[in-house]
C-alpha positions in Angstrom: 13.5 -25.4 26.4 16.2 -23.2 27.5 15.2 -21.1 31.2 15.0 -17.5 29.6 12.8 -18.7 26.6 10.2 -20.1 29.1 10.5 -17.1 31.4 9.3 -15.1 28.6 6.6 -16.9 27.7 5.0 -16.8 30.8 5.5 -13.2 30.6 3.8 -12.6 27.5 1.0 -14.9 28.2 0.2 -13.2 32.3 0.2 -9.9 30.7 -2.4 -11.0 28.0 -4.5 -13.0 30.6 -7.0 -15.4 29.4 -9.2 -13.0 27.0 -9.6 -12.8 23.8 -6.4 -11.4 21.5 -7.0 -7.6 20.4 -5.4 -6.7 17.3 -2.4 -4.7 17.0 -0.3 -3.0 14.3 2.6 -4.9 12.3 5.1 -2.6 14.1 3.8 -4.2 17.2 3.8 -7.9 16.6 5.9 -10.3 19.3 5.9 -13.6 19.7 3.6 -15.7 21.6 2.0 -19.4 21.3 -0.3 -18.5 18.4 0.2 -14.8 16.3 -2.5 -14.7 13.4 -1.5 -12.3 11.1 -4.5 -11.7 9.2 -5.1 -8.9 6.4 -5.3 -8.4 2.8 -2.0 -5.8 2.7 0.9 -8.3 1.6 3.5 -6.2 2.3 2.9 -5.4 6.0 1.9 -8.8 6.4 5.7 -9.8 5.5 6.9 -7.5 7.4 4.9 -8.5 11.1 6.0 -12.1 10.1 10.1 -11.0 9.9 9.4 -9.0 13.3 7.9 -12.4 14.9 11.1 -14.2 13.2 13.6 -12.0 14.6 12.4 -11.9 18.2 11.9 -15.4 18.0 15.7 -15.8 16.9 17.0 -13.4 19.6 15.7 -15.4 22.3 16.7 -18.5 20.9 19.6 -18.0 18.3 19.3 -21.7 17.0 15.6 -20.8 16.4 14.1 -23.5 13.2 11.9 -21.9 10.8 9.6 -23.8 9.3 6.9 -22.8 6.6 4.3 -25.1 5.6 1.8 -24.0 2.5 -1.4 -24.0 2.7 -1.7 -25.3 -1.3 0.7 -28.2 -0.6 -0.6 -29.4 2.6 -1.1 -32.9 3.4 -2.7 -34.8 6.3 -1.0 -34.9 9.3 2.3 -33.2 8.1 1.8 -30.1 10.7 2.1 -32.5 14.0 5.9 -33.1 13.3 6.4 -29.4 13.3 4.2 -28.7 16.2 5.1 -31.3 18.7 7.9 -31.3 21.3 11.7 -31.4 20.3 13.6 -34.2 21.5 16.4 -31.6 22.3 14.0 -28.2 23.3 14.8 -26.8 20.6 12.6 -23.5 19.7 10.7 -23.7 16.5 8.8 -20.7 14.5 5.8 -22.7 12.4 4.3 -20.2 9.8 0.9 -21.8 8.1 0.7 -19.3 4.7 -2.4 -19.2 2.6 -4.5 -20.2 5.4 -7.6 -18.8 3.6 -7.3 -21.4 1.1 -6.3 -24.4 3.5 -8.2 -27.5 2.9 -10.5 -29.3 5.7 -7.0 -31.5 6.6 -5.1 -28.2 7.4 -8.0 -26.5 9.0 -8.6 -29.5 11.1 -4.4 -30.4 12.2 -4.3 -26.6 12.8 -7.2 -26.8 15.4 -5.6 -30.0 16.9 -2.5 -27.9 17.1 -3.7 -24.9 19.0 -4.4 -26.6 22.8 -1.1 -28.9 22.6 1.8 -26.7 21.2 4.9 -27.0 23.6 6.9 -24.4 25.4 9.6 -24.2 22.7 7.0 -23.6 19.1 5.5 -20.7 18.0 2.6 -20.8 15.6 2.2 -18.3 13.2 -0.9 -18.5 11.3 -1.3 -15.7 8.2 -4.7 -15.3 6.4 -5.0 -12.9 4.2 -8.9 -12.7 4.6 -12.1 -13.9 3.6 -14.5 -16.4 5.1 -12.2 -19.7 4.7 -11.1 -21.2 8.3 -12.8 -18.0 10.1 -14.3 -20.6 13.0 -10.5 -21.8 13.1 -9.4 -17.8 13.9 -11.4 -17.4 16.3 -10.3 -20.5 18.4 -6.7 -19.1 17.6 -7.4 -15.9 18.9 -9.1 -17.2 22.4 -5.5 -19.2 22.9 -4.0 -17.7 26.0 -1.3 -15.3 25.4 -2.1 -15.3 21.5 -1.0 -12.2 19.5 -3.4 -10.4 16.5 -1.6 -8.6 13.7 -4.1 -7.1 11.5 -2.7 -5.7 8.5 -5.8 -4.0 6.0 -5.8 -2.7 3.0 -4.1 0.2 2.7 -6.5 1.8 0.0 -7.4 5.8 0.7 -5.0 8.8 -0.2 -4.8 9.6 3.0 -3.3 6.1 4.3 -1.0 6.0 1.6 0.3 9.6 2.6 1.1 8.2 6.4 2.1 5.4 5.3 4.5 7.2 3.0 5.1 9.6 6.2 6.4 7.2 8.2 8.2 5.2 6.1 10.6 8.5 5.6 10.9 9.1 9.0 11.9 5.5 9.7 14.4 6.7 7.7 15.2 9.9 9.5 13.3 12.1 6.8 10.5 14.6 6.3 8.8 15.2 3.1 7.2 18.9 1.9 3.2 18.4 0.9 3.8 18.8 -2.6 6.6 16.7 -2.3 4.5 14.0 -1.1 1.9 14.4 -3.6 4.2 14.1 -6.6 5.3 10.8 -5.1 2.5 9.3 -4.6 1.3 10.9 -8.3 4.5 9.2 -9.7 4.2 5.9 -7.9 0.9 4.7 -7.3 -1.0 2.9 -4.7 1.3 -0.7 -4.2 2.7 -0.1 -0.9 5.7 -2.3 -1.9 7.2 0.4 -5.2 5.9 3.5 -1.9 8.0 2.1 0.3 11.0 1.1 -2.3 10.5 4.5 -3.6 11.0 6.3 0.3 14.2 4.2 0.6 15.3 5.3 -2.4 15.0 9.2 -2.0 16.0 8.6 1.6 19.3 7.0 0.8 19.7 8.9 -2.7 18.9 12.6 -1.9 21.8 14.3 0.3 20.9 15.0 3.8 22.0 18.7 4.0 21.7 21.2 7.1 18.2 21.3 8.1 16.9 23.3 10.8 18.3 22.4 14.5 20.8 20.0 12.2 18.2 17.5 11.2 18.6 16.9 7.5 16.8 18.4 5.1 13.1 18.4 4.1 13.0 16.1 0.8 11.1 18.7 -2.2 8.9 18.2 -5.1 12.5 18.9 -6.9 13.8 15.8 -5.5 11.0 13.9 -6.4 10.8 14.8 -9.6 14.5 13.9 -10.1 14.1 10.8 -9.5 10.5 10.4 -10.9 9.8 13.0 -13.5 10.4 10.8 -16.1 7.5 8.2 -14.8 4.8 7.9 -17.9 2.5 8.6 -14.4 4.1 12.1 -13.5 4.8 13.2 -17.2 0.6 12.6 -17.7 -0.5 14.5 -14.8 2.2 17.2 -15.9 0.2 17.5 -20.0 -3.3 17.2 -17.9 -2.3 20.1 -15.8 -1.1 21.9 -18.6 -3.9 21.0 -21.0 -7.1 22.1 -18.2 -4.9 25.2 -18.0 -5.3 26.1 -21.5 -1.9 25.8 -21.9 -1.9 24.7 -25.3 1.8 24.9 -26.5 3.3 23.6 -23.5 0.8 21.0 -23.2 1.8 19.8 -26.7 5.5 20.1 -25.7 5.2 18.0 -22.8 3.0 15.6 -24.7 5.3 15.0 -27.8 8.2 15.0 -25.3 6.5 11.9 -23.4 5.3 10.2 -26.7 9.0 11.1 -28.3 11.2 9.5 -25.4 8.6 6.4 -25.7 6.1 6.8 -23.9 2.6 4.8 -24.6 -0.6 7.0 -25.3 -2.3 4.6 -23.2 -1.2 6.0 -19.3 -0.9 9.5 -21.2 -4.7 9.3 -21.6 -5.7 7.8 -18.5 -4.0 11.0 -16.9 -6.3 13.5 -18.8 -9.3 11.3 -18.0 -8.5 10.9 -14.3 -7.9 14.6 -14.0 -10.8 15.8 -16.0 -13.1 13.2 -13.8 -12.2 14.2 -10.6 -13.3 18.4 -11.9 -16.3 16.6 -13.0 -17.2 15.0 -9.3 -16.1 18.2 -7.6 -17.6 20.7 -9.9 -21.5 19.0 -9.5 -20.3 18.6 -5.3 -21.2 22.2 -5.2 -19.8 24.5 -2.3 -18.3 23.5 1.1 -15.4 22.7 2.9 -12.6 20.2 1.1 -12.3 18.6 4.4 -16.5 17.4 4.7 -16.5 16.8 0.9 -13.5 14.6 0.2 -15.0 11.5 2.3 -18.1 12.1 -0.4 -16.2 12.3 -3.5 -13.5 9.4 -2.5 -10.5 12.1 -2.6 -8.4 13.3 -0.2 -8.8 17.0 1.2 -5.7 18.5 -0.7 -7.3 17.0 -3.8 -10.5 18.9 -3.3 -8.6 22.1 -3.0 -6.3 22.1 -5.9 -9.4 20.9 -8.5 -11.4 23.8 -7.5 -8.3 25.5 -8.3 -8.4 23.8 -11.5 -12.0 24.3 -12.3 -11.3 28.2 -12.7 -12.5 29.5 -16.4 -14.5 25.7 -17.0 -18.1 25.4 -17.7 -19.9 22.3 -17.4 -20.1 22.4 -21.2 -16.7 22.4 -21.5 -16.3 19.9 -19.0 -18.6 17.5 -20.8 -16.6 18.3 -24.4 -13.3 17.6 -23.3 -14.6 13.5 -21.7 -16.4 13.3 -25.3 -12.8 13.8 -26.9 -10.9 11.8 -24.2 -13.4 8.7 -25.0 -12.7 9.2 -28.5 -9.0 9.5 -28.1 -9.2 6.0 -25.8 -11.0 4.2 -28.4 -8.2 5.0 -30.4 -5.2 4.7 -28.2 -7.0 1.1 -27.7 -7.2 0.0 -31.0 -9.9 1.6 -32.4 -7.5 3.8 -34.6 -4.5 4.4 -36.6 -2.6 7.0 -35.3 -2.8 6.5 -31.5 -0.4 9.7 -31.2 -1.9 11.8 -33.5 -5.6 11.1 -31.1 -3.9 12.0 -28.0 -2.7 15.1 -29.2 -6.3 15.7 -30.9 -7.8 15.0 -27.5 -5.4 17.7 -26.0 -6.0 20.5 -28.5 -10.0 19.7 -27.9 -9.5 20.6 -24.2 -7.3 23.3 -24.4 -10.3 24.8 -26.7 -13.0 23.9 -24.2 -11.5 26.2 -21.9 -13.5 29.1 -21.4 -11.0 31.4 -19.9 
């Protein structure tokens, strides 16, 4: 193995001592004997395994990459890939789908972890679950092994940093509202977030922002590239229909339904927004911030439903979910006219408006 790859090495493994590996973030993953990338969150999970690849292939451009899956294992394949090269050459050795390895993986795996030479790196990804978890832990205890946990990235308020700081990898800030249309037009998989920050990053001229950083991206940016999502166009007829802005709610609505649109999404916006006044309207009083953990929201969410909630009653409330049930019975099947229901469903709330 070549003098600088073993110098680092025993660099790594000294400054971990002999202890048990502590998890880090992705962003922080570096090679070592053993990294276990463990996590449910796919995309963060790909990228800690490119970061591993990439150091591994500075220190040793010739660097061999070999993947074995855990689906199409078979006995005794992994101790060609993990024992010494005739020629030192380094070697990256990523075991995927480790949660569904069978006993031969789980056991050549184990084999593996006390013998792996100087010039192999082991990279073991799980993805979670109780499959091969005695097997983890031996992996972890491995002197100068690295932990990459990668969770689920599920609340609003991880999907906003993680929207965050995917601009400003990019050199970008985003206004609030901004943000909030985004992830409104985008949804939860972190993999369209992230393409959808690279997009407005690359897409959206810089400009002259303050001190001569570029420019905030704007809810006007967003919806440039994303007003047109079935997602943003929904939320748009909700807000106008809860309003009891009945024309323009039936503009926007036969404007989506006319440029194609299915009544499907178009409904489960109405539903999502009138369910979320429902949860915050029987919360009661207090602050957004202690109430949003409750009601499975985030804080901003809180604030602009109450805003919402002006001139509703809990009788309207309950009116308008009996005609959105109706209209997704219909929407589903359960009628013939699906377009003719949603805009029955929007006239219904626009009515149950008290002021």
């Amino acid at each position: 193995m070549p003098a600088a790859r073993s110098a680092t090495r025993s660099r790594s493994t000294g400054a971990r001592g002999q202890g048990v590996a502590q998890g880090v973030p992705w962003h922080q993953a570096e090679p070592g004997p053993v990294v276990l990338v463990t996590g449910p969150e796919q995309l963060l999970a790909d990228r800690a395994v490119e970061r591993v690849r990439n150091a591994c292939r500075d220190r040793s451009p010739d660097l061999e990459v070999v993947t074995v899956e855990a689906a199409a294992y078979r006995s005794g394949e992994l101790s060609q890939w993990t024992s010494p090269s005739l020629f030192e050459e380094a070697r990256l050795v990523v075991v995927a789908g480790l949660e569904g390895a069978s006993d031969a993986l789980v056991t050549d795996v184990g084999a593996a972890l006390g013998t792996l030479p100087d010039d192999v790196v082991l990279l073991l990804r799980h993805a979670g679950g109780a499959r091969a978890g005695a097997l983890l832990k031996a992996a972890r205890e491995v002197p100068g092994a690295v932990l990459v946990e990668c969770p689920a990235v599920k609340t609003s308020a991880e999907q906003r940093a993680f929207a965050q700081t995917e601009l400003r990898s990019h050199g970008r800030a985003i206004d609030d509202d901004a943000l909030d249309a985004l992830l409104l037009a985008v949804g939860s998989d972190l993999r369209s977030l992230a393409a959808a920050c690279s997009q407005l990053a690359a897409d959206v001229p810089r400009g002259a922002g303050q001190g001569g950083r570029a420019a905030r991206l704007t809810a006007d940016d967003v919806d440039r590239y994303y007003g047109g999502r079935a997602e943003v166009t929904g939320f748009k007829v909700a807000d106008a229909a809860v309003a009891g802005q009945r024309a323009e709610a039936l503009r926007l609505l036969r404007q989506a339904l006319e440029s194609g649109l299915d009544p499907v999404p178009l409904v489960a916006a109405l539903a999502l927004k009138l369910r979320g006044m429902a949860k915050v309207a029987s919360a009661g009083r207090g602050s957004p911030d202690v109430l949003a953990k409750g009601l499975g929201m985030a804080p901003w969410q809180v604030r602009t439903t109450r805003d919402a909630l002006r001139g509703w009653t809990p009788d309207g409330i309950a009116a308008s979910i009996t005609a959105l049930a109706e209209a997704d019975e219909a929407v589903k099947g359960g009628g013939r006219d699906p377009r003719y229901a949603v805009e029955k469903a929007v006239i219904a709330i626009t009515a149950a408006r008290a002021g």
